[in-house]
N, C-alpha and C positions, 0 to 999 in steps of 0.2 A: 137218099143217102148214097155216096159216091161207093164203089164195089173199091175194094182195094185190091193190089198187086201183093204177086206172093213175098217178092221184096219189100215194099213198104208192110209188108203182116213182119216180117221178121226181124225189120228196123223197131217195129213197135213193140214186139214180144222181147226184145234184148232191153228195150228201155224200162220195159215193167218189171222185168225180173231184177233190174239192176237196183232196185228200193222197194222190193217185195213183202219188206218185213212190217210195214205200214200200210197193207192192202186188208182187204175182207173178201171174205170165200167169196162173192158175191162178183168179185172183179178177180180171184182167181179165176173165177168158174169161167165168165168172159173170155179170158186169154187162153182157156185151156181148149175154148171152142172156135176162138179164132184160130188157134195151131190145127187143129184141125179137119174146120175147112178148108184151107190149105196145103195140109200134110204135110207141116212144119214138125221135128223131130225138137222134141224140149229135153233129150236127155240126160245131162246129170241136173238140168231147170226141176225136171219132177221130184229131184228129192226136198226139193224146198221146203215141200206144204204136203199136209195130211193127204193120202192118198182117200181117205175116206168122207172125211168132214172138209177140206179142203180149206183149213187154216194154216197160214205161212209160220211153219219153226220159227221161234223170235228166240230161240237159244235157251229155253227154260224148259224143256220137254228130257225126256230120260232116254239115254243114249246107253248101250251096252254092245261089246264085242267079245264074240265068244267062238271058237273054230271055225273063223273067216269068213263070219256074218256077222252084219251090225243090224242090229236090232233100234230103232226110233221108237218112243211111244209117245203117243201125240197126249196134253196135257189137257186138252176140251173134249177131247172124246173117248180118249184111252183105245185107241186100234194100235194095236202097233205093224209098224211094217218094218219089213226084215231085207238089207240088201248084202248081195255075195261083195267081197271085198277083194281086190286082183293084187295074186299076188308076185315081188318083184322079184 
């Protein structure tokens, strides 16, 4: 198997993320370890999917915002994660 270049990982991780919502943990998990072995930065890519169970939000999961966190809670495993919100 040919070693890839940190540019072709990140031609490839732009194309994955870009129909994410039609993937399984199984080929998140792949991409999240292709980033990094080469210390590819996915981030606002990681709010995609469950940080826990690493299923991609497909928009049916529970969203709440409350004193400038949002709160996700994933609909397969119930973790919720919690991100700071910048404000303008």
């Amino acid at each position: 198997m040919k070693k890839l270049s940190k540019k072709e990982s990140s031609s490839k991780l732009e194309n994955f993320f870009s129909n994410i919502f039609n993937k399984s943990p199984k080929e998140v998990k792949k991409a999240k370890r292709l980033a990094m072995s080469h210390n590819i930065k996915l981030k606002d890519k990681r709010k995609l999917f469950c940080k826990k169970c690493l299923t991609p939000y497909r928009g049916n999961e529970k969203v709440r915002i409350n004193k400038g966190v949002k709160s996700i809670t994933c609909k397969h495993c119930g973790y919720i994660s919690h991100y700071r919100i910048k404000k303008s």
